[in-house]
C-alpha positions in Angstrom: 35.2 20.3 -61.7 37.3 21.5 -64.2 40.6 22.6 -63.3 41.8 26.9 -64.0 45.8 26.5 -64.7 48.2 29.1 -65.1 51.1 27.9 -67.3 55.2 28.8 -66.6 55.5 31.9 -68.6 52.5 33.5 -66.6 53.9 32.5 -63.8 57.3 33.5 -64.6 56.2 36.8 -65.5 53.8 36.8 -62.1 56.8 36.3 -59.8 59.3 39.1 -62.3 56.9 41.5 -61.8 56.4 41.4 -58.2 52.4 40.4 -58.6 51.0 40.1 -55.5 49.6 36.6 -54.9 50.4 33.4 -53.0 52.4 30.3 -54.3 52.0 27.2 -53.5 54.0 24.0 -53.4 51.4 21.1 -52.4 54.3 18.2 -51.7 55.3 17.2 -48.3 57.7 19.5 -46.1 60.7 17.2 -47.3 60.3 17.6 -50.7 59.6 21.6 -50.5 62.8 22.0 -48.4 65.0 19.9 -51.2 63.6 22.2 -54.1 60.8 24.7 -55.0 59.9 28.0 -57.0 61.6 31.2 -55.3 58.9 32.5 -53.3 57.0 29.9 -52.5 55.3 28.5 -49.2 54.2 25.3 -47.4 51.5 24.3 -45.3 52.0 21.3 -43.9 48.1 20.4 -43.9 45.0 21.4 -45.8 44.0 22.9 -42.7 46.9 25.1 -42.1 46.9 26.0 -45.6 42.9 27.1 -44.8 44.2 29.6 -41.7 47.4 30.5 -43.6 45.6 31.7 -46.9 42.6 34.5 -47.0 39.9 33.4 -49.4 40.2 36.9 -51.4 43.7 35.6 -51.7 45.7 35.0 -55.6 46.8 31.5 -55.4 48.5 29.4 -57.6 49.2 25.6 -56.4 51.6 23.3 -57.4 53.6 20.4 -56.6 56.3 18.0 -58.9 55.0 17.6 -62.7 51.7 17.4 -64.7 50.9 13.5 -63.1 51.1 14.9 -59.7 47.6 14.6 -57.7 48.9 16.7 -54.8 47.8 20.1 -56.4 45.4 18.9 -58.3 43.6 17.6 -54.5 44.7 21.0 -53.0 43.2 23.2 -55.6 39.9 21.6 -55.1 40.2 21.5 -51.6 40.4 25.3 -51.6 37.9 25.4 -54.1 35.5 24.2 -52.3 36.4 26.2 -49.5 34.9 29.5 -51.4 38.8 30.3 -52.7 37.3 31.7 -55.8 40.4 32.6 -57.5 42.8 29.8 -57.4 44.5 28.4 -60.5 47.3 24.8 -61.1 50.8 25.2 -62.5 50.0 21.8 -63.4 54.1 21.3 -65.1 55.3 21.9 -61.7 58.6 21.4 -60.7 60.1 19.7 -63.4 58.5 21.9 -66.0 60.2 25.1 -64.0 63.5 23.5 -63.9 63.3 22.4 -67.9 63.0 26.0 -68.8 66.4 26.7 -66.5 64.8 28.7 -64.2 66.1 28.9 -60.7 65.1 26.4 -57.4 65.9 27.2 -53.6 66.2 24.7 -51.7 68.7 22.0 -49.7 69.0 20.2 -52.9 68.7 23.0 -55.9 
C-alpha cells in the first residue's frame, strides 16, 4: 500500500488557515505530552483513535521523524478501516522543529 503524505508547508499552511481536519501524533502519551504540533491530538489506542475519528474525517498522522513506524502503522490501520482520506507527515516532529516552527508541550 502505498503511503499519501502531506509535507510541512501543506501542513503549515493547513493549520494557518484554520482548515478543518484532524492531526495526529501516533507516539505514546509521554512523548505527545513532552512535545507536538499546536493542535494536535492523542489516542491512546488504535481503537480509541477508531471511536474518536469519523471516517469522512481529514486526517493527517504523524509521529517523530521520517524512520518512525508509528504513523506509518496508524495510517494503514485507518486505511483499512474505510478512512479514505488520510495522508503521513512522514518528517514529523523533528522536521517541524527544523523549520523553527512552534511545539506545546511539557518539554517544548
Amino acid at each position: 500500500m502505498d503511503i499519501e503524505t502531506i509535507d510541512r508547508e501543506d501542513l503549515k499552511a493547513k493549520l494557518d488557515r484554520g482548515d478543518d481536519f484532524k492531526l495526529v501524533m501516533t507516539l505514546h502519551e509521554f512523548a505527545f505530552k513532552a512535545a507536538h504540533i499546536p493542535g494536535s491530538l492523542h489516542f491512546p489506542t488504535v481503537e480509541e483513535a477508531f471511536d474518536g475519528l469519523d471516517p469522512s474525517d481529514e486526517i493527517v498522522v504523524y509521529c517523530s521523524d521520517a524512520a518512525c513506524v508509528a504513523s506509518q502503522f496508524a495510517y494503514r490501520a485507518l486505511k483499512d478501516r474505510g478512512y479514505d482520506n488520510v495522508r503521513r507527515y512522514s518528517g514529523g516532529l523533528s522536521d517541524w522543529q527544523s523549520a523553527g516552527y512552534t511545539l506545546e508541550g511539557d518539554n517544548a
